[in-house]
NUVO-520199 format. One record per residue (C-alpha): residue number from 0; residue in three letters; chain; x, y, z. Coordinates in nm, 2 decimals. Example, Ala and Ser with C-alpha at 12.3 -4.5 7.8 and 13.67 -1.06 7.14 Angstrom:
BEGIN
<rec 0,"ALA","A",<1.23,-0.45,0.78>>
<rec 1,"SER","A",<1.37,-0.11,0.71>>
***
This chain:
BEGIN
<rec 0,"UNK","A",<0.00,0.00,0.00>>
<rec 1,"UNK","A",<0.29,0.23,0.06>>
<rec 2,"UNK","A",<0.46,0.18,-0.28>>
<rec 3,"UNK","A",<0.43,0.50,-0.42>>
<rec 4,"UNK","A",<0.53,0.66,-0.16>>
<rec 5,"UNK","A",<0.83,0.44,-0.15>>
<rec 6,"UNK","A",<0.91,0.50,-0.50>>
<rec 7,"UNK","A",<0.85,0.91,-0.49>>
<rec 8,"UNK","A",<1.07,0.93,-0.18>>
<rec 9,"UNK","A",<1.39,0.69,-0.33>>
<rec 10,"UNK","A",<1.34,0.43,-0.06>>
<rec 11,"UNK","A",<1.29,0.16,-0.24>>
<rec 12,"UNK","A",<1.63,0.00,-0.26>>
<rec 13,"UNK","A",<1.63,0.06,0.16>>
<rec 14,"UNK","A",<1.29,-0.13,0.16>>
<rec 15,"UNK","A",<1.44,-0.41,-0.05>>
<rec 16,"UNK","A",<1.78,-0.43,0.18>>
<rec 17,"UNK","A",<1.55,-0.46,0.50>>
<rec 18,"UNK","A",<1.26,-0.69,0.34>>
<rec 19,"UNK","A",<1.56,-0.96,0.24>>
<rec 20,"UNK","A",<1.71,-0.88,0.59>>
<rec 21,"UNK","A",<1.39,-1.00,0.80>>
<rec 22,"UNK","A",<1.37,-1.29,0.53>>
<rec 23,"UNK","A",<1.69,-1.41,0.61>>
<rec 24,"UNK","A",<1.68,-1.39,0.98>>
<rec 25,"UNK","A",<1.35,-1.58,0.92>>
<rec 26,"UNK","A",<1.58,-1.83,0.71>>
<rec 27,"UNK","A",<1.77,-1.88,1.01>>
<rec 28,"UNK","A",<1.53,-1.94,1.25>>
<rec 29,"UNK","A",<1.37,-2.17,1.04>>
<rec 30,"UNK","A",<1.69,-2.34,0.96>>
<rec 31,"UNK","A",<1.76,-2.38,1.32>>
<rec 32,"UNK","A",<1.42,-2.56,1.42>>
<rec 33,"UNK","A",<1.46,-2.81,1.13>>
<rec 34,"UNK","A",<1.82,-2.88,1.21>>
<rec 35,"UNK","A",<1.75,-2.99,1.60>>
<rec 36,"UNK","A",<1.41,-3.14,1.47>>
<rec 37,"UNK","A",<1.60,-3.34,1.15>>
<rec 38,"UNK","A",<1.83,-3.48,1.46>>
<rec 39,"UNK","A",<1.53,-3.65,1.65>>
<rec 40,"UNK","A",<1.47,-3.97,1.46>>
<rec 41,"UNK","A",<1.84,-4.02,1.36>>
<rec 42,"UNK","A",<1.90,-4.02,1.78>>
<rec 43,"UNK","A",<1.61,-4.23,1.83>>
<rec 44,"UNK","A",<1.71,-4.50,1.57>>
<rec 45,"UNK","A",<2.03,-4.52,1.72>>
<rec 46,"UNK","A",<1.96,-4.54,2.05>>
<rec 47,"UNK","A",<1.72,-4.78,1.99>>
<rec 48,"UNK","A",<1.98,-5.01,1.82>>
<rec 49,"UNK","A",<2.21,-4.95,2.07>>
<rec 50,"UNK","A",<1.96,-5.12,2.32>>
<rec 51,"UNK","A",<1.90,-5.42,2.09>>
<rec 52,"UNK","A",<2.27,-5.45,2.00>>
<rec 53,"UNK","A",<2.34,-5.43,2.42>>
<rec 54,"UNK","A",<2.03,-5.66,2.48>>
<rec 55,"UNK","A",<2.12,-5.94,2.21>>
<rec 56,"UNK","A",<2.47,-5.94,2.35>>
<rec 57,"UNK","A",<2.42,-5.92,2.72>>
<rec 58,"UNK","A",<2.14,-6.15,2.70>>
<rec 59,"UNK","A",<2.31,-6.39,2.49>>
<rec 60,"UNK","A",<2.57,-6.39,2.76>>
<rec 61,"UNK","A",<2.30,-6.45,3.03>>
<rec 62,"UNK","A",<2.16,-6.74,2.82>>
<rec 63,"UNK","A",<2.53,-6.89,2.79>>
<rec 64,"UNK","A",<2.60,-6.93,3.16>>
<rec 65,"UNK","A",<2.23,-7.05,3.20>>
<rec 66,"UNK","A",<2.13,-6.73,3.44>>
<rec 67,"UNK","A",<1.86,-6.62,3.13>>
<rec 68,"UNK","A",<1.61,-6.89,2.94>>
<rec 69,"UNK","A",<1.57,-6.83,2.57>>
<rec 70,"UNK","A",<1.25,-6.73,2.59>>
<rec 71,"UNK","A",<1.23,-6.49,2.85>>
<rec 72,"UNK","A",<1.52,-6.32,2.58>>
<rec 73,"UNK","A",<1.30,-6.30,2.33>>
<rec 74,"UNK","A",<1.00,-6.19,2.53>>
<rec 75,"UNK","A",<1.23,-5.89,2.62>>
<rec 76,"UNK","A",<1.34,-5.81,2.29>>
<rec 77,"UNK","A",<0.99,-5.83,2.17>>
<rec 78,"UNK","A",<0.86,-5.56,2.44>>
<rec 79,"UNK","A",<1.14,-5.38,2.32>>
<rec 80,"UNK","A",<1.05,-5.33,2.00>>
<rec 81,"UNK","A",<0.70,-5.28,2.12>>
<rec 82,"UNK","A",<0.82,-4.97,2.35>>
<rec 83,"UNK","A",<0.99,-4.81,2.00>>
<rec 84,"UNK","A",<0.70,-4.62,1.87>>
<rec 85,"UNK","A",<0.55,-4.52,2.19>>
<rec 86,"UNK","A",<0.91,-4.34,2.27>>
<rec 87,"UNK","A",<0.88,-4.17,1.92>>
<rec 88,"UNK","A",<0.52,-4.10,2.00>>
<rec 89,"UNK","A",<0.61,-3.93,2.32>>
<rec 90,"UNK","A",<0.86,-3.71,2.17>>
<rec 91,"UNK","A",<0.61,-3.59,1.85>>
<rec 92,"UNK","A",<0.38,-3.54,2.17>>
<rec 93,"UNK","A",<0.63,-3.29,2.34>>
<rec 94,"UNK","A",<0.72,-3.11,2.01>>
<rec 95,"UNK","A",<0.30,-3.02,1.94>>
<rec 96,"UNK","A",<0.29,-2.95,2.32>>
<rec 97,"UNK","A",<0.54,-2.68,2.29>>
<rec 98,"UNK","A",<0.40,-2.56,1.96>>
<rec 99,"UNK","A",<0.04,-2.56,2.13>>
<rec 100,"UNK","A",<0.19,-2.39,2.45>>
<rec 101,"UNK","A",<0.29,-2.09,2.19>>
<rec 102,"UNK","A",<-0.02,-2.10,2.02>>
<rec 103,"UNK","A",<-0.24,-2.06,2.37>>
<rec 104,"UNK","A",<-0.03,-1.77,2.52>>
<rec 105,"UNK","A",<-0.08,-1.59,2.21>>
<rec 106,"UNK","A",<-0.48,-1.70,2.23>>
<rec 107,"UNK","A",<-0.48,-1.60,2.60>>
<rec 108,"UNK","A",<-0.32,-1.28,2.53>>
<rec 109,"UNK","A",<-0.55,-1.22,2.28>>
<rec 110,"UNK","A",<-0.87,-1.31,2.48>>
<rec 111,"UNK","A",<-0.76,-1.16,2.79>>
<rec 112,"UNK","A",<-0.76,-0.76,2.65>>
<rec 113,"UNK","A",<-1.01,-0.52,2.74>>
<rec 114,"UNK","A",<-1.25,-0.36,2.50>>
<rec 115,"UNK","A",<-1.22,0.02,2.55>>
<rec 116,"UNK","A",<-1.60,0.04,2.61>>
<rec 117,"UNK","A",<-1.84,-0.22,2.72>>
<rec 118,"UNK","A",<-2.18,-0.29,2.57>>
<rec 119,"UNK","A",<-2.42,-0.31,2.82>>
<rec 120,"UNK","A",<-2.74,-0.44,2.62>>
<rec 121,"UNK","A",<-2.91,-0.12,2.71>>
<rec 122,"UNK","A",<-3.14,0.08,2.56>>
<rec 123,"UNK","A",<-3.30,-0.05,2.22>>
<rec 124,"UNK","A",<-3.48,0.28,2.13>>
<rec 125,"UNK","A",<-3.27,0.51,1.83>>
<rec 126,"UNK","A",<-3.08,0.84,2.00>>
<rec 127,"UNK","A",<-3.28,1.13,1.90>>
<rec 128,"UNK","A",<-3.31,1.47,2.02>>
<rec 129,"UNK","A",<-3.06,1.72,2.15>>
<rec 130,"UNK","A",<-2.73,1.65,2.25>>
<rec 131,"UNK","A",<-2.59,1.76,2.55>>
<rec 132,"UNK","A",<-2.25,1.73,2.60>>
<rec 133,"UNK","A",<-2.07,1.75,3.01>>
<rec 134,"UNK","A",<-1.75,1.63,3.03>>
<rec 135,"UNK","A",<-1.50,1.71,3.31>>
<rec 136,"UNK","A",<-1.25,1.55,3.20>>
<rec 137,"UNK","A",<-1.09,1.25,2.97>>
<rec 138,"UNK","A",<-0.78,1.08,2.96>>
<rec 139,"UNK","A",<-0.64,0.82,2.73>>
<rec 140,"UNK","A",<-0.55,0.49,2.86>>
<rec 141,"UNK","A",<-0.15,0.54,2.87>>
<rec 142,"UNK","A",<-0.15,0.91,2.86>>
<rec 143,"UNK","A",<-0.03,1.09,3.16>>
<rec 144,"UNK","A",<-0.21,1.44,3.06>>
<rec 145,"UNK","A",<-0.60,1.48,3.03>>
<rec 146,"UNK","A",<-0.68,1.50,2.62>>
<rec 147,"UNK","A",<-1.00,1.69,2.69>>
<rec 148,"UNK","A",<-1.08,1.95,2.99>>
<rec 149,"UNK","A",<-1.44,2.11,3.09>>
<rec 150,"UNK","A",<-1.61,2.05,2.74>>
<rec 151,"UNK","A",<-1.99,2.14,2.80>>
<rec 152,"UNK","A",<-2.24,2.23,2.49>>
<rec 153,"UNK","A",<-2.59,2.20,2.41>>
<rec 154,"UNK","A",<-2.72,2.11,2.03>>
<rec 155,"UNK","A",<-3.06,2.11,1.97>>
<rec 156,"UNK","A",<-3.18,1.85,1.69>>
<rec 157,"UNK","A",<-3.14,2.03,1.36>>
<rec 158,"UNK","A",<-2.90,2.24,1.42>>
<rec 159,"UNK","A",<-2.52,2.20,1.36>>
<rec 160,"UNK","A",<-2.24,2.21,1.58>>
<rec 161,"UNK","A",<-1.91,2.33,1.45>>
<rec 162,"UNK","A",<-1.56,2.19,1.59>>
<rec 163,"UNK","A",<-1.22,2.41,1.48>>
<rec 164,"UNK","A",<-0.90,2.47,1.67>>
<rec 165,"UNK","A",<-0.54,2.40,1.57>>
<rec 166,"UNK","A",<-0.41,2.02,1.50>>
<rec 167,"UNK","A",<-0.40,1.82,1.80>>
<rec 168,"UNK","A",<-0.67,2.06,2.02>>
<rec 169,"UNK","A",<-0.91,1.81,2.09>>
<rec 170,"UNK","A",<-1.15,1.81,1.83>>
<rec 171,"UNK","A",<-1.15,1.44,1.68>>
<rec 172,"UNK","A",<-1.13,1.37,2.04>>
<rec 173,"UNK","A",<-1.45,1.40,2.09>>
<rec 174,"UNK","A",<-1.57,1.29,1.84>>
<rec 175,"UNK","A",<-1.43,0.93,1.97>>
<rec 176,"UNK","A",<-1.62,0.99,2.23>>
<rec 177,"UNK","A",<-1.93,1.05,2.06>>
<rec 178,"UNK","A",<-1.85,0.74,1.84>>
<rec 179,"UNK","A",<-1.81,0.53,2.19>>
<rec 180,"UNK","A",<-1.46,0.45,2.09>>
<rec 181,"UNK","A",<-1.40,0.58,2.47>>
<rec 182,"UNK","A",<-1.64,0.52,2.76>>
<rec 183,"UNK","A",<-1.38,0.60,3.06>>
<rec 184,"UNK","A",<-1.46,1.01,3.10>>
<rec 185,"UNK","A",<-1.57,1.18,3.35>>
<rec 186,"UNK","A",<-1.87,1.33,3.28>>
<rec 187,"UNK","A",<-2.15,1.26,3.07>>
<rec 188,"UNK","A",<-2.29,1.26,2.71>>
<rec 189,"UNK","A",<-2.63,1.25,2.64>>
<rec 190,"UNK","A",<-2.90,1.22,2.38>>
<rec 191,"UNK","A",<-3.30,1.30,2.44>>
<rec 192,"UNK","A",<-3.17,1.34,2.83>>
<rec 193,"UNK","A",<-3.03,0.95,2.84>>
<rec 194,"UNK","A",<-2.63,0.87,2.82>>
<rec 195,"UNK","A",<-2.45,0.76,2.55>>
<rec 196,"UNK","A",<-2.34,0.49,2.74>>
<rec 197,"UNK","A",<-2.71,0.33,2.83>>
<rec 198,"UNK","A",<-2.81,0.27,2.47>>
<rec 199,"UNK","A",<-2.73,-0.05,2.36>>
<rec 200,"UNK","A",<-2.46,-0.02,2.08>>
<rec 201,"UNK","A",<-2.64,-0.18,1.83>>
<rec 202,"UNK","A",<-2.85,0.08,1.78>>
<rec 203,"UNK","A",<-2.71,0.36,1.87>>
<rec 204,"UNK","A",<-2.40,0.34,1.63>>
<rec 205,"UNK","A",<-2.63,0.27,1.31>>
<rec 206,"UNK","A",<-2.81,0.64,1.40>>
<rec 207,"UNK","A",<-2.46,0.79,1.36>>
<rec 208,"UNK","A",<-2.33,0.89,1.03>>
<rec 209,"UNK","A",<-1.92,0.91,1.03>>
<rec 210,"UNK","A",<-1.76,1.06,0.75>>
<rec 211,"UNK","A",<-1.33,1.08,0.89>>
<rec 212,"UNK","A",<-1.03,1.24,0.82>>
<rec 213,"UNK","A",<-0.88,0.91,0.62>>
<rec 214,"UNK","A",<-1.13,0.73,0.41>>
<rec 215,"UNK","A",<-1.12,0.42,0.37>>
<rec 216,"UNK","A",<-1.27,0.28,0.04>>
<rec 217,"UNK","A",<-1.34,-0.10,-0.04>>
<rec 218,"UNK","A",<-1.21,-0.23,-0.35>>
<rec 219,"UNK","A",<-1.47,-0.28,-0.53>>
<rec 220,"UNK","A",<-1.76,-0.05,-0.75>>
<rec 221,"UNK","A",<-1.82,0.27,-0.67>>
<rec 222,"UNK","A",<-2.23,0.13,-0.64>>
<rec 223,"UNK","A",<-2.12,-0.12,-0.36>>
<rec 224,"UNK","A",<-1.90,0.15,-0.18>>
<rec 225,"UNK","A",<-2.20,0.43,-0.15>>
<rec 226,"UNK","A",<-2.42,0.11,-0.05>>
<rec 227,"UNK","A",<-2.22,-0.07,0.19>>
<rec 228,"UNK","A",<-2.42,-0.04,0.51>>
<rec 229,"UNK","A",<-2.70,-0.19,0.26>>
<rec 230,"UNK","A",<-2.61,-0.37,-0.01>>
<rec 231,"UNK","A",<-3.01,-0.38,-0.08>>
<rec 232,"UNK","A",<-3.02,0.04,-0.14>>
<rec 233,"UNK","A",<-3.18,0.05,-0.47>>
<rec 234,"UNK","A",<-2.94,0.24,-0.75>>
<rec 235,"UNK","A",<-3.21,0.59,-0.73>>
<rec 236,"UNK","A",<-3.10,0.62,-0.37>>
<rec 237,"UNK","A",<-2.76,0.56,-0.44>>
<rec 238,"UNK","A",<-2.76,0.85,-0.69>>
<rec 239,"UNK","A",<-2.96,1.07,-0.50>>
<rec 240,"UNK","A",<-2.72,1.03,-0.18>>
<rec 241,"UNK","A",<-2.49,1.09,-0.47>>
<rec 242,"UNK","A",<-2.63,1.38,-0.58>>
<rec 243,"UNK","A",<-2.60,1.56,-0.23>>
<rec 244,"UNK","A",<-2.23,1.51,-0.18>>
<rec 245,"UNK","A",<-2.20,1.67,-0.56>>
<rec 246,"UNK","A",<-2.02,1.35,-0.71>>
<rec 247,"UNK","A",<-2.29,1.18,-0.94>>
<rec 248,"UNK","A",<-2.18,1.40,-1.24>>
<rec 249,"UNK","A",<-1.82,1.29,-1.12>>
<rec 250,"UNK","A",<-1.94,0.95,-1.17>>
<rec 251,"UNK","A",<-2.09,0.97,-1.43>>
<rec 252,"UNK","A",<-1.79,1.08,-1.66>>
<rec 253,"UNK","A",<-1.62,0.72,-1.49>>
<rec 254,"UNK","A",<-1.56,0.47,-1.75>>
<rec 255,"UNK","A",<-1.85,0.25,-1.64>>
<rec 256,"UNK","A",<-2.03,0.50,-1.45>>
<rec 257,"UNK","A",<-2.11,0.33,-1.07>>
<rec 258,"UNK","A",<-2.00,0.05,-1.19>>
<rec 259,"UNK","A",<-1.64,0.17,-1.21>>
<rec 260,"UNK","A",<-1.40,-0.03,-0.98>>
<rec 261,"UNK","A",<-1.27,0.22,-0.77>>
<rec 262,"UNK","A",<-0.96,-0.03,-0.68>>
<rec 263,"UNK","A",<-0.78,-0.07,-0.32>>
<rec 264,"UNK","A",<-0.84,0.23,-0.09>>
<rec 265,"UNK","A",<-1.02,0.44,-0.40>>
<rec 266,"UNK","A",<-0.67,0.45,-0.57>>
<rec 267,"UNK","A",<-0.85,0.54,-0.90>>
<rec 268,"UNK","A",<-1.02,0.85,-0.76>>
<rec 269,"UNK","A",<-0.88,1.20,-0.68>>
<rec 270,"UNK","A",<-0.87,1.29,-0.26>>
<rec 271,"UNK","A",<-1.20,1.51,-0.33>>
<rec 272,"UNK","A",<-1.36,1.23,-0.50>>
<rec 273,"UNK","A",<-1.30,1.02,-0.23>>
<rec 274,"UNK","A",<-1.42,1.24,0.06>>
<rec 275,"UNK","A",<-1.72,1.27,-0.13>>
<rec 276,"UNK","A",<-1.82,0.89,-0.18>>
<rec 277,"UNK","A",<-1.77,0.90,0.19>>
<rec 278,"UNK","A",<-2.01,1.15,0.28>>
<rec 279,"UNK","A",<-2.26,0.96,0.01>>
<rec 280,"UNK","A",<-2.20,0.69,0.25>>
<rec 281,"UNK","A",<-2.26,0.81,0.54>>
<rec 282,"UNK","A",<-2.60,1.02,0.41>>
<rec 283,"UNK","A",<-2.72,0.70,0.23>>
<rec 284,"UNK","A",<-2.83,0.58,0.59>>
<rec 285,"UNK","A",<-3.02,0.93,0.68>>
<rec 286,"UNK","A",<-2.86,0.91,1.00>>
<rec 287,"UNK","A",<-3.01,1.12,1.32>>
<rec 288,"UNK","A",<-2.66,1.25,1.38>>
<rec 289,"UNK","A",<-2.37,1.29,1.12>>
<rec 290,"UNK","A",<-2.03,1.37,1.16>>
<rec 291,"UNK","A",<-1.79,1.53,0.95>>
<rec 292,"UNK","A",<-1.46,1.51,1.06>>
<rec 293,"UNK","A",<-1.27,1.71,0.84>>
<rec 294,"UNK","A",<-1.51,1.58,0.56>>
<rec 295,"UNK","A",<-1.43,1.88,0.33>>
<rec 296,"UNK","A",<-1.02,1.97,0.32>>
<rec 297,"UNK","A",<-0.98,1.85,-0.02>>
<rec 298,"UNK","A",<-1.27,1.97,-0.22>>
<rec 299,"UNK","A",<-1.26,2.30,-0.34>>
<rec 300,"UNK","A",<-1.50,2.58,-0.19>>
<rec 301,"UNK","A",<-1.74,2.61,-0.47>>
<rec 302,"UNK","A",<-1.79,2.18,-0.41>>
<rec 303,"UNK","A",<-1.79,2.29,-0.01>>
<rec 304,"UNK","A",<-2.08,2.56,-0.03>>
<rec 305,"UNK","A",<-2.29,2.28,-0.25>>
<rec 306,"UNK","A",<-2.23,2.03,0.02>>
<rec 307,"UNK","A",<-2.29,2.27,0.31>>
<rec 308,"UNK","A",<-2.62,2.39,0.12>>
<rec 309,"UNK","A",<-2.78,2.03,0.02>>
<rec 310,"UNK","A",<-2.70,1.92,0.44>>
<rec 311,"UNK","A",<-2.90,2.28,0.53>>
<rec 312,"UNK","A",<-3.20,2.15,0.32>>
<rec 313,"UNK","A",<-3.14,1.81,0.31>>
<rec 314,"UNK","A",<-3.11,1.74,0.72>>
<rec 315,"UNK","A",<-3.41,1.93,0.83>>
<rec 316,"UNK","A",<-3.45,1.85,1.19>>
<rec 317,"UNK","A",<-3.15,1.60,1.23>>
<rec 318,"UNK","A",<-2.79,1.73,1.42>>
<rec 319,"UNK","A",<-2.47,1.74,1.23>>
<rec 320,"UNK","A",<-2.13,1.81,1.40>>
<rec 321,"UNK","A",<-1.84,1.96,1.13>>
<rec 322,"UNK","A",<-1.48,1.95,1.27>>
<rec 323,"UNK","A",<-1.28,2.12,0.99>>
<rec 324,"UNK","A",<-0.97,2.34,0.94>>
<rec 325,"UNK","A",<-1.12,2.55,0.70>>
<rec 326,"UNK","A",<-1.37,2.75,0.90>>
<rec 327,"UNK","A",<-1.59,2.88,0.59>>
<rec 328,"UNK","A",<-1.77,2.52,0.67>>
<rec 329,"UNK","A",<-1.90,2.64,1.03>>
<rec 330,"UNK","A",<-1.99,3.00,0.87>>
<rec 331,"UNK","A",<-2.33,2.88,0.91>>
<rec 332,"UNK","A",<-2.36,2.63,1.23>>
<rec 333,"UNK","A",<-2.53,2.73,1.51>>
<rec 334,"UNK","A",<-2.28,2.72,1.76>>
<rec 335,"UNK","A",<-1.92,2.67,1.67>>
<rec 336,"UNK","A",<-1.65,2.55,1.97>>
<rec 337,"UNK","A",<-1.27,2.69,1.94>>
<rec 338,"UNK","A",<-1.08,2.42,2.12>>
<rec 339,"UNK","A",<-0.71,2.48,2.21>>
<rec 340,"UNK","A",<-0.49,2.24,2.44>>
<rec 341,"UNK","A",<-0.80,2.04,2.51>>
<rec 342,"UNK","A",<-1.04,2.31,2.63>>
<rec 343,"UNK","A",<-1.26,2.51,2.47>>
<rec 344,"UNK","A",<-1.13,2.84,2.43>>
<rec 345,"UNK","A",<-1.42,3.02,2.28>>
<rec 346,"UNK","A",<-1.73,2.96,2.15>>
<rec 347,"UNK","A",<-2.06,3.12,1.94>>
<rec 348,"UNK","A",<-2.15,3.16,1.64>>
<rec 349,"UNK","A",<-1.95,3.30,1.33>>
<rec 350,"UNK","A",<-2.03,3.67,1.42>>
<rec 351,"UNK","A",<-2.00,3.65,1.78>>
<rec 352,"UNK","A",<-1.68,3.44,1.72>>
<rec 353,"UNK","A",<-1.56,3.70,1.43>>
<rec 354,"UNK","A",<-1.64,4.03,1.73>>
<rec 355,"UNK","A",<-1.43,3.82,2.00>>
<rec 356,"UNK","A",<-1.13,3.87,1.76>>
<rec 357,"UNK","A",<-0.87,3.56,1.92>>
<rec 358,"UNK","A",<-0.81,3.31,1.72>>
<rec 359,"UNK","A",<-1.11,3.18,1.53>>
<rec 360,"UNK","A",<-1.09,3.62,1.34>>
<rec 361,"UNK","A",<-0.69,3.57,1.29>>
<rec 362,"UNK","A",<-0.81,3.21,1.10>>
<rec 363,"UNK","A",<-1.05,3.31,0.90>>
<rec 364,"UNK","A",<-0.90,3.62,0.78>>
<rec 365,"UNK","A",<-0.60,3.42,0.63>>
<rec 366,"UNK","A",<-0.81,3.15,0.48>>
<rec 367,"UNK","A",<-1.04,3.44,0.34>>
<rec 368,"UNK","A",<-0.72,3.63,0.20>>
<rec 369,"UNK","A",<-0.62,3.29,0.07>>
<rec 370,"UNK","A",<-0.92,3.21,-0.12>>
<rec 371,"UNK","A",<-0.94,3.51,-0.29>>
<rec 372,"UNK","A",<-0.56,3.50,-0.41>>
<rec 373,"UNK","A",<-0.66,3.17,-0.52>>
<rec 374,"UNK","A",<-0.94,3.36,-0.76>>
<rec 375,"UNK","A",<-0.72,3.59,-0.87>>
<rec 376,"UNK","A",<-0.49,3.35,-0.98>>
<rec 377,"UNK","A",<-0.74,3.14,-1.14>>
<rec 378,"UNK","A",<-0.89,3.42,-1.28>>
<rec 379,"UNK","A",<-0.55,3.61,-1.45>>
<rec 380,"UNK","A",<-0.41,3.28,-1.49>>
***
């Protein structure tokens, strides 16, 4: 999956050198086993004929000086030969006990970890309603610093909820906490007045639609990736869902139109193409709650604004949450949250934001600026 990068970055002779170099310590290893197991019949042949060679001669002594009969001889020689097999039995027996013995720790080690949440068979009934989020305070499991600090907001259903703040300022965060990846927070997060936590995970998850930074893309047609959470969506829905993330004329300019292999990971599509299918995906489902996590960042603005507009009159009465860099995506949310170092800093929406200077103004002003050399460009280009 990393080839290209490999090849644009001249590591591929490096990769070569260190592929052969685990190969050959695998080599080794191998080598090593099959030597010490090759030795285990050749030693038990031998020793085995050393004991008939020693019993043949010591017994035919014994029989000479009349202390042995003949046939008590070869009644011992017979359960001799008798005891062979049984002796090579028990040695194949220790060599698949300490393969098995491998095999379970690594079972054991497997079966023995902790999900990060736990699925308490709650609630059957699907989330809906305003979300209200109260957390104190959440840590990851090996961090030593709390990720997210006094987070508290209130969306009413219908009405977006916009996430911005510089990378690493706790934004997708909390979104794995709305996702449930994370139950261990102080605090709570609730939907219609009931936690997160209470609803049994079956339901709740299917009422969320999840659109993340890195999409991942099936390889297979660009009908079955739209259609994956149900591969019985009939092809109108599919183009409509199409439709409002602004790809279907994309599409249709594909060789085979939905039917287009998109390959591994959507290598055949552009990054905007690929954000896009995604956000078909997750609005295929009509989901009570969608979630863009940085959904937009490589479409341009005029593809953003048609997005933004169709989820306006599209999700009439269902909550959407947008974390994004580019903050022309929140111009229009209802309440927009400027985290920074895990808190949030500020908060309103785009005009009170925009009066309260700080960060969010400095932002937009650039990204403004930006976009408008970017016109000028285009345009005297």
């Amino acid at each position: 999956m990393g080839i290209k990068v490999l090849k644009t970055v001249g590591e591929a002779a490096e990769d070569t050198a260190d592929f052969q170099t685990k190969i050959n310590d695998s080599i080794r290893a191998t080598r090593h086993a099959e030597r010490l197991d090759s030795l285990f019949n050749p030693a038990i042949t031998i020793l085995t004929g050393i004991s008939f060679v020693g019993t043949i001669i010591y017994g035919g002594y014994l029989v000479q000086t009349g202390a042995l009969s003949i046939g008590s001889l070869i009644t011992f020689v017979t359960y001799l030969s008798a005891l062979v097999w049984p002796f090579l039995g028990l040695g194949f027996f220790f060599n698949n006990l300490q393969r098995g013995n491998a095999a379970y720790e690594r079972i054991t080690t497997l079966l023995a970890e902790q999900p990060a949440t736990l699925d308490k068979k709650g609630l059957k009934q699907v989330p809906r309603g305003d979300l209200q989020i109260d957390l104190t305070t959440f840590q990851y499991p090996d961090a030593t610093e709390a990720a997210l600090q006094n987070v508290h907001a209130t969306v009413q259903a219908g009405n977006t909820l916009g996430l911005v703040g510089p990378v690493g300022s706790g934004k997708s965060t909390l979104i794995q906490l709305l996702l449930r990846e994370f139950d261990q927070y102080v605090g709570s997060i609730k939907i219609n007045q009931i936690d997160i936590r209470d609803y049994d995970k079956d339901t709740y998850l299917p009422a969320i639609g999840y659109v993340p930074q890195d999409n991942f893309l099936f390889s297979t047609s660009v009908l079955e990736n739209i259609r994956f959470a149900d591969p019985n969506i009939s092809l109108a829905r599919v183009q409509e869902a199409a439709r409002w993330a602004a790809l279907h004329d994309d599409i249709m300019n594909l060789p085979d139109g939905y039917d287009t292999q998109v390959g591994e990971q959507g290598i055949s599509l552009s990054g905007g193409q690929r954000q896009r299918l995604a956000i078909a995906r997750a609005l295929i489902i009509n989901p009570d709650i969608l979630i863009l996590d940085d959904a937009l960042s490589a479409v341009d603005a005029k593809t953003e604004q048609q997005i933004l507009t169709m989820l306006h009159n599209q999700r009439r009465g269902k909550t959407t949450i947008i974390a994004t860099h580019r903050l022309s995506a929140v111009v229009q949310a209802a309440e927009t949250l400027v985290f920074e170092h895990g808190r949030v800093e500020a908060r309103g929406t785009h005009s009170d934001l925009i009066q309260q200077g700080g960060w969010y103004a400095r932002m937009f002003a650039a990204q403004q600026l930006s976009e408008k050399l970017d016109q000028e460009v285009t345009t005297h280009g």
